[in-house]
Each structure stands twice: as C-alpha cells, then as structure tokens.
C-alpha positions in Angstrom: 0.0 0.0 0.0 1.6 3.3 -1.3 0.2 5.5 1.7 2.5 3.3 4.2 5.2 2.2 1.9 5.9 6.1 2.1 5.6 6.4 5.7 8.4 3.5 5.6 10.5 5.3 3.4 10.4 8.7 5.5 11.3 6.7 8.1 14.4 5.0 6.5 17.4 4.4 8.2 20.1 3.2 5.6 23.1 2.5 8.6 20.6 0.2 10.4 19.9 -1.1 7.0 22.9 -2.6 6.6 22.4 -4.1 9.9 19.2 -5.8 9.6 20.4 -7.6 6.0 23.4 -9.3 7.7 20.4 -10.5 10.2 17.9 -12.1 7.6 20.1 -13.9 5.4 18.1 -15.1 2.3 16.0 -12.4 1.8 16.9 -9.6 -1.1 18.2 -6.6 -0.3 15.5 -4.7 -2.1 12.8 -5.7 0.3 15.0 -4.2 2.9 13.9 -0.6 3.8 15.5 -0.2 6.8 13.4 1.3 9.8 13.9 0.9 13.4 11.6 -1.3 15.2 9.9 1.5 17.5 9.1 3.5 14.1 7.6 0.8 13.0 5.4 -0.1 15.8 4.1 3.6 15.7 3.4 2.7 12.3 1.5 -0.3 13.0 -0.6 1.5 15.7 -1.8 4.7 13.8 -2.7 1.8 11.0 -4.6 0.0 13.7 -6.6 3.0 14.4 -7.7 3.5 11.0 -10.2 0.4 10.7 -10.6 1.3 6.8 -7.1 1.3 6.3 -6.1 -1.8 8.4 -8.5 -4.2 6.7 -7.2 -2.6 3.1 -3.7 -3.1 4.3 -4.4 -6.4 5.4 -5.9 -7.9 2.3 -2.9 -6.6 0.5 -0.8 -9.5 0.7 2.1 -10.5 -0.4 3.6 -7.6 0.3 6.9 -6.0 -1.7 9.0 -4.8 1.7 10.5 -6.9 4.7 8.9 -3.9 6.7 5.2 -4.3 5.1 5.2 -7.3 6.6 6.6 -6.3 10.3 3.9 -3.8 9.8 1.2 -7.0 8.9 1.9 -8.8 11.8 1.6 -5.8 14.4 -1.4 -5.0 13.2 -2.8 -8.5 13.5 -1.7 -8.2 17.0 -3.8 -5.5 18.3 -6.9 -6.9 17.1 -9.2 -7.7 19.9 -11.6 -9.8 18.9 -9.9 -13.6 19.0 -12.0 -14.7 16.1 -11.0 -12.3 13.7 -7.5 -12.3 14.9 -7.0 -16.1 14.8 -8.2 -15.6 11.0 -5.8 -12.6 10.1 -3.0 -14.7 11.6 -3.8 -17.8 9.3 -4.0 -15.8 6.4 -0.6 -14.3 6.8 1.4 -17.3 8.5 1.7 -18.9 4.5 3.3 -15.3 3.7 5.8 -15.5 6.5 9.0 -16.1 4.7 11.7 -15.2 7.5 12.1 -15.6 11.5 11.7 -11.2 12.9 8.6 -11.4 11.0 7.9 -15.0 12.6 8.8 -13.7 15.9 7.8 -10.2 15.9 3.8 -11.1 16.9 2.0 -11.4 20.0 -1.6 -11.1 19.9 -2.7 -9.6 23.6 -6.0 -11.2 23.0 -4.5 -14.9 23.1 -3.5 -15.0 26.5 -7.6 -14.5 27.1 -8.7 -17.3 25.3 -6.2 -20.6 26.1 -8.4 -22.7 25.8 -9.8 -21.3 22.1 -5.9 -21.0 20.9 -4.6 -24.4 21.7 -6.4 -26.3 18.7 -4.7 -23.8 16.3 -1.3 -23.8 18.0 -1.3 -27.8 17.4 -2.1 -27.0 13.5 0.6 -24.6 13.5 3.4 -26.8 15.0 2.5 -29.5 12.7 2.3 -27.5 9.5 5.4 -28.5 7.0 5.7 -24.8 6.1 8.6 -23.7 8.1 7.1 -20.5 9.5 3.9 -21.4 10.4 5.8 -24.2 12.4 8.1 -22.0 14.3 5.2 -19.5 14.8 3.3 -22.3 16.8 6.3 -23.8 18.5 6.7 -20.0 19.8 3.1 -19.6 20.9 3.4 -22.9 23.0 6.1 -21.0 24.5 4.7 -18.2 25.1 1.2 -18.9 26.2 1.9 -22.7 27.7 4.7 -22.8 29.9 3.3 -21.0 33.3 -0.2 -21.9 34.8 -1.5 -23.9 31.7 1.7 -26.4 30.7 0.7 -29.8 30.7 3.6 -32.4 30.1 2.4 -33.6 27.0 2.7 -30.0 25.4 6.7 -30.5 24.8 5.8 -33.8 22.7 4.2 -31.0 20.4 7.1 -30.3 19.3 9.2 -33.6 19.8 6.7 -35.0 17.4 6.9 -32.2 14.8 11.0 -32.0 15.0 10.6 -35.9 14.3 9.2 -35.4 10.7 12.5 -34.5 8.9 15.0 -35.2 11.9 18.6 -33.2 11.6 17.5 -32.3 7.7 14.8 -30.1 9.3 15.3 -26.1 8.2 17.6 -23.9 10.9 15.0 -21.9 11.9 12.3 -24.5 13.2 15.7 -26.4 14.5 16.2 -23.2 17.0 12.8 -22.3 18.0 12.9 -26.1 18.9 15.7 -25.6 21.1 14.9 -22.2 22.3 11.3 -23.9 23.3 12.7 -26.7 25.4 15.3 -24.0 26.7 12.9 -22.2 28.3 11.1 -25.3 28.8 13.8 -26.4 31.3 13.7 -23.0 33.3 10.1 -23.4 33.8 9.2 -26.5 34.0 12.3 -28.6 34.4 10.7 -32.0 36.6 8.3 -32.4 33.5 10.6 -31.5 30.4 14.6 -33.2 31.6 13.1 -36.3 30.5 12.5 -35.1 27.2 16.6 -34.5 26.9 17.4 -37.6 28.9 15.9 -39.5 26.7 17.2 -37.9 23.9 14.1 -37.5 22.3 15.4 -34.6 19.9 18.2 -35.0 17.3 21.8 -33.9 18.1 21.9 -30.4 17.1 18.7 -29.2 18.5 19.4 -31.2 21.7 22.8 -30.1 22.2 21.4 -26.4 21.3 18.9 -26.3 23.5 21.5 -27.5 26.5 23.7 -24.7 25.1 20.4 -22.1 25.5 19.8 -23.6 28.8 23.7 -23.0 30.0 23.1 -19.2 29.2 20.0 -18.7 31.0 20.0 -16.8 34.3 16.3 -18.3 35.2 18.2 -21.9 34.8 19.7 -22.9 38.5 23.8 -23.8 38.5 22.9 -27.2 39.9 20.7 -28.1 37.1 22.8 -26.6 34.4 25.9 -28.9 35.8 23.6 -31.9 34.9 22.6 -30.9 31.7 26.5 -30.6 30.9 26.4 -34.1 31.2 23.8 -34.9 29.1 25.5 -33.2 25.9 26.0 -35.6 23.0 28.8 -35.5 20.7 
C-alpha cells in the first residue's frame, strides 16, 4: 500500500539497514527498507486506528517490503476480537517467509482465550511450512509454559522436529531448542526427560543445553547436569 510504503521510506534508516540484511540472510536486499523497530510499531498503531485502512492493508498480501510485513503482523496483534485475529494470523502465517517477521507477533487477546488457541497452536506446530511451524512452536512458548503447561505440550514439538529429523530447516531447529530452553527454566521436573531420553536430534538437543547454560532463570545445579547430558 503506497500511503504506508511512504511512511516506511520517510522513516528509513540506511546504517541500520545494513544491519538488519546481515540479520535475515536469504532475503533480497531490495525488500530491505531499513526502519527501526519502534518506528515501525508507531506505524502499526496509527494503522490500527484507522479500521478502513487496516482491513485494506491487510488484504494486500504478499507484500513487496520486509517492513510491510513487520507492519502486517503488528497489526494483527492489536486486534481484539480472537476470532477475527485467529483468521488474520492464518492468512498471513503462508506469507511469512523469515524468523523477525515470525517472531515479531503477539496477539494480547491470546493469552484470554487458552483454551480457544490451543487447537490452532497444534495445527501450527504440525504445518510443514517452516514459519507457520516455528510460529506455533513460539506460541506454546509463550502462552503454555506457566499456569497452563501440561507435560504432554513438549511432545508437540518432539513430534513435529521428528518429521524430517537433523534435515529439518535452521530456523524451526532453534525455536525447537529455544522452546525446550525455556522449557527447562520453567518446567524442568516435566521436560529433563524429554533430553534424557534424547528424544530430539543432536543439534537441536545439544542447542537447547547450550540455550539452557546461558539462561539466568536456569539454577547452577541443574545446568551442571545438563553438561552431562551433551551428546557428541
């Protein structure tokens, strides 16, 4: 849409530019505008408050720019009603080509309706597109590792990270281990098994142990053990 494409380009930063492409290998330069994260959030929120524009904007995908799509996903974000949000995310999710887009969203109105979300966090995690994947893995973080976890959650994404084993993309192989990470500082009685066991492959095992060494939430006793549960 040329009204915010503009807006993007006034707001251009060509040194942070540079920045950002060495961050999102893979995509071409010329999607790259360049424009720091709080401009574009201001963005997103005086989009948000134009209803007419927001649903134009939003039925304008794919879009050309790296930002368009930061923009996208904020605006889906601060829409309140779960229904309508839950169908702007799965429009978009197929579009999702790159993990700060992937990461970027997190609806308010999710953490209000658990029990609503979980069906579509499942379909998420089990999608093969890599994206959509990684979005659900980071939802189940998000939204189901306090008051709501249930030990069968981490086998979510045990049984997704199963499909293609150590061939699986980087991405998904990270948000894997950044799950089970976090997993560990939160609920570690019901997820160690998961790494005793060795119930992920190498990398994303020995990743997430690596994730879990760096965490300040994780204990020193409990990240001595997990030292000795590295495989080689």
């Amino acid at each position: 849409m040329k009204e915010i494409v503009d807006e993007l380009f006034a707001s251009q930063d060509l040194k942070y530019r540079g920045f950002q492409i060495k961050l999102v290998p893979g995509l071409s330069e010329d999607r790259m505008i360049g424009v720091r994260t709080p401009d574009l959030r201001t963005i997103a929120k005086n989009v948000s408050k134009n209803t007419s524009l927001a649903k134009d904007f939003l039925k304008e995908i794919p879009h050309t720019y790296f930002e368009e799509n930061l923009i996208h996903f904020f605006v889906i974000a601060n829409i309140k009603d779960f229904d309508e949000c839950i169908s702007e995310v799965e429009k978009f999710l197929p579009h999702v080509d790159c993990w700060p887009v992937c990461d970027q969203a997190s609806p308010k109105v999710f953490k209000k309706n658990h029990q609503k979300l979980l069906p579509n966090i499942k379909k998420w995690i089990s999608s093969e597109h890599t994206y959509t994947s990684r979005y659900g893995m980071r939802m189940l973080m998000n939204e189901f590792l306090d008051a709501d976890f249930k030990q069968e959650y981490p086998k979510l994404i045990v049984s997704r990270m199963e499909q293609n084993g150590a061939d699986e993309d980087y991405y998904l192989k990270m948000m894997a281990a950044w799950y089970f990470a976090t997993a560990l500082a939160k609920q570690w009685d019901a997820v160690i098994p998961y790494l005793e066991k060795k119930c992920l492959e190498a990398w994303t095992h020995n990743k997430a142990i690596q994730k879990a060494l760096e965490s300040f939430r994780v204990p020193d006793g409990h990240k001595e053990y997990l030292k000795t549960l590295k495989l080689n």
